[in-house]
N, C-alpha and C positions, 0 to 999 in steps of 0.2 A: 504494500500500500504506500511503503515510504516513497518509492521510483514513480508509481502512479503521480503520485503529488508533484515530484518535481516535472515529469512529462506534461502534466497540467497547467503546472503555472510556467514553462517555456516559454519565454516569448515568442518562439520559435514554430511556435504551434499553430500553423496555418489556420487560423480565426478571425483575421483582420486588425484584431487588436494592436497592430503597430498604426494603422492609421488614425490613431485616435489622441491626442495629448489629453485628456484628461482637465480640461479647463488650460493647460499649461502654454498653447499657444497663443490664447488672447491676452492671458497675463502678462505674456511679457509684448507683445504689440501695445497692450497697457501702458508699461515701464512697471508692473508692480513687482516683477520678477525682472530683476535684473543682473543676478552671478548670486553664487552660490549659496550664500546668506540668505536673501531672499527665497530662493529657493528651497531651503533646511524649513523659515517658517511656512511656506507655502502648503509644501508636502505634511509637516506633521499637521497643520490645520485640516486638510481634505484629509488626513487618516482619522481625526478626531471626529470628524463629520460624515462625507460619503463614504471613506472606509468602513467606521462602524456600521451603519446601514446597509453597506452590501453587504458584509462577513456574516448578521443576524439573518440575512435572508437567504443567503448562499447557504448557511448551517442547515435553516429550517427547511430548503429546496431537496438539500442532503436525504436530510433524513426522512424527507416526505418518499424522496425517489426511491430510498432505503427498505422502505415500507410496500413499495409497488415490485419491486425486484424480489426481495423475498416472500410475500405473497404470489409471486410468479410460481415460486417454485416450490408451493406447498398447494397450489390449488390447481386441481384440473379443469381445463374447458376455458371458454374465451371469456376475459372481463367484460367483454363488449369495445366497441368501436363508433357509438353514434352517441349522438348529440347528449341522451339520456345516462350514457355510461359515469357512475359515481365516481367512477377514476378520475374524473377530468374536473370536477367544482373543486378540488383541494387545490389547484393548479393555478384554476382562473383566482380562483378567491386570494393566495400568493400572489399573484401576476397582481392583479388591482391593489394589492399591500403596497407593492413595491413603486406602483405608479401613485398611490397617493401622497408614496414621500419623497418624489419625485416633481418638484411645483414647477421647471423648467419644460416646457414642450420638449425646445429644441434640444434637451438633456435625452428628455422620453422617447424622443424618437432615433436620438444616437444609441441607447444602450438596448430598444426592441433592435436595429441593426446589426450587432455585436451579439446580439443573446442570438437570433435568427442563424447569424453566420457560425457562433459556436454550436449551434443543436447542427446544423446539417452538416460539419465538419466530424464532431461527438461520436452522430450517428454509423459511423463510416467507421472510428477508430475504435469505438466500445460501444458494441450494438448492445441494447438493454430497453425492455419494460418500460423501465423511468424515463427515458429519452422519447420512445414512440409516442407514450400518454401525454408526454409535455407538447410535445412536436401534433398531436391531433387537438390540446384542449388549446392551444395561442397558436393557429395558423398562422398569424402574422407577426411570429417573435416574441417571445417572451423575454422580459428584462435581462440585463445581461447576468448580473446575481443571479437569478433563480433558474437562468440553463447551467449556471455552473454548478450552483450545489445540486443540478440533476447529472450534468457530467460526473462530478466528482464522485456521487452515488454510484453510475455506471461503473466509473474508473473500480471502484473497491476500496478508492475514501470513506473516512467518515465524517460528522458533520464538524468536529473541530477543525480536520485538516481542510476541509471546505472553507470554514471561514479566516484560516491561515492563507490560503490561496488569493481570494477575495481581498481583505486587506492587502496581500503583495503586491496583487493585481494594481488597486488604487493610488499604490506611490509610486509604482514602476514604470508605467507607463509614461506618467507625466516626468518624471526622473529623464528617461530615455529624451521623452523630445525635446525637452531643454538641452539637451547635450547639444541633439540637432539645428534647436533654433540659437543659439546663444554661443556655440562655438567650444563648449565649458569643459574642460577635462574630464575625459571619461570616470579615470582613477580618483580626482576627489569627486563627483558625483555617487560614482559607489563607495565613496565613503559614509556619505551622507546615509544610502541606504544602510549602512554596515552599522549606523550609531540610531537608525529608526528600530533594528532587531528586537530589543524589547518588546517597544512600543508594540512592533507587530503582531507578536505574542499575547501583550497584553491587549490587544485590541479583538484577536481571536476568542479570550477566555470570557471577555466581557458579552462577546455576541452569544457565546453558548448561554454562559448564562442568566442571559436575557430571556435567550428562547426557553428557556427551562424553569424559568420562577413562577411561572401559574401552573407550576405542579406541584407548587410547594401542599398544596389544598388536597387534602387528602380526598374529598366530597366531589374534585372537581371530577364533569365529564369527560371520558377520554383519557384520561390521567395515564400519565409514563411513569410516576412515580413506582419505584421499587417495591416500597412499603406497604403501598395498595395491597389487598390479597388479588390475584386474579381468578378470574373465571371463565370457564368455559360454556356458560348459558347464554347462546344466542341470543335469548330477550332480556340478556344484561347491556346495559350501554357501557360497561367496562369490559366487555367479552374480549379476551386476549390471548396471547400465546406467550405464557412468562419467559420464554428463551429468549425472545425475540423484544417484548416488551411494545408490541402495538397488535393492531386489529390484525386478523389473520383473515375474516370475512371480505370477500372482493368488494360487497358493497361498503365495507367500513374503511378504505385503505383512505391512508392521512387524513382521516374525521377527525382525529388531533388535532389538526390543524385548522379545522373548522370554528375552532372554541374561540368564542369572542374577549376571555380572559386569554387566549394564547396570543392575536392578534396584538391587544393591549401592552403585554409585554415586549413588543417587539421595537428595537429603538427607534425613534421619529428624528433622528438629530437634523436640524437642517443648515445648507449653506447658503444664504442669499445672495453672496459674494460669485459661489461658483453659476448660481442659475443666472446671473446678470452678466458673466462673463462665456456663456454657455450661448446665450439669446443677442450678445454682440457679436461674435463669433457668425453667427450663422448668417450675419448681415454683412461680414466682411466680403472686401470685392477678389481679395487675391486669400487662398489659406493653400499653408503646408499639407495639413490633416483634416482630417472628414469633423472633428467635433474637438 
């Protein structure tokens, strides 16, 4: 799982994700970014911000696809494939999470691009359940966070490594194009990333355990908690598989995810700064990068 992860977070990874800076091209057409100081605050602000919010949604994406994969291969016969298939509202209902922390258009419409380009690339490297489900319930792209924590599920991630991915994902990118637009030495640039390592870490452990504090409720429906007793009664709404620790019924797969106390837990941080440099950007007459 450990190689899955670095094959994921590759830049390398034919996904388009180099054409993208990350807010980091308008910054510096700005002057707000202008060498490497700038830059150190730039990036730890967008990890403190969009970083966290991908990583809680990439985790939760994880461990939804987590849930669709291994109910793959405990249930015979087809989930289904149409519009009514219960596979597909944990998906959308994610997908619309992550569009409404999401206030910039031109943000929403760069990372449904990137998430589109990552599933039909995904699809092709680590064929999986969680991929097809996602790829049938957002024909038109699902955020780019939430193909990855279906990727990462595919991969044989799990949801922390998902939202270590995620996080990397948000300072690296923009790391890289500054390299590109500003002319900046590669080596102190990666130094920069090499003194965010913590941070990145800690920015992982905060998403998990975001996504995981409305389990603290013993009562709650759907509950992951450990502690819970489990059951095997169908017409228990905590009906589980203790190995596995979620629904095992094809119509319950990531009904976890459905709980409007899980929702609530999920971070909302917002950057005003990036959506106003996201919506100039898209009005520029000449750009490097797509967003």
């Amino acid at each position: 799982m450990h190689a899955a992860l670095l094959l994921l977070a590759d830049s390398r990874l034919p996904a388009g994700g180099h054409a993208h800076s990350g807010g980091a091209e308008e910054a510096v057409r700005a002057g707000t970014v202008t060498g490497p100081d700038d830059l150190a605050r730039f990036l730890r602000g967008r990890l403190a911000t969009a970083g966290l919010v991908a990583a809680a949604l990439a985790a939760a994406a994880c461990e939804l696809g987590s849930a669709a994969v291994d109910t793959s291969e405990r249930v015979d016969g087809d989930a289904g494939t149409g519009e009514g298939d219960p596979a597909m509202l944990p998906w959308r209902r994610l997908d619309a999470e992550a569009d409404a922390r999401t206030a910039s258009p031109a943000q929403r419409e760069a990372a449904r691009t990137q998430g589109r380009l990552l599933v039909r690339t995904a699809r092709r490297i680590w064929p999986s359940p969680a991929l097809e489900s996602l790829a049938r319930a957002v024909p038109d792209g699902a955020h780019h966070p939430v193909a990855l924590g279906a990727t990462a599920a595919a991969a044989g991630c799990d949801p922390g490594q998902a939202a270590l991915a995620a996080a990397y994902w948000s300072v690296t990118g923009p790391a890289t194009a500054a390299v590109r637009l500003l002319g900046l030495d590669p080596v102190a640039v990666h130094r920069l990333l090499a003194d965010l390592a913590p941070s990145l870490g800690a920015t992982a452990r905060a998403a998990r355990t975001a996504l995981h504090t409305w389990t603290a409720d013993p009562g709650a429906p759907w509950t992951t908690n450990p502690d819970v007793p489990w059951t095997a009664d169908p017409d228990d709404r905590r009906a589980s598989s203790p190995d596995i620790g979620r629904a095992t019924d094809p119509d319950l797969i990531g009904v976890e995810f459905m709980s409007d106390a899980c929702w609530a837990a999920l971070p909302a941080t917002t950057a005003p700064a990036l959506d106003l440099l996201a919506e100039s950007h898209l009005r520029a007459e000449t750009r490097l990068f797509v967003s």
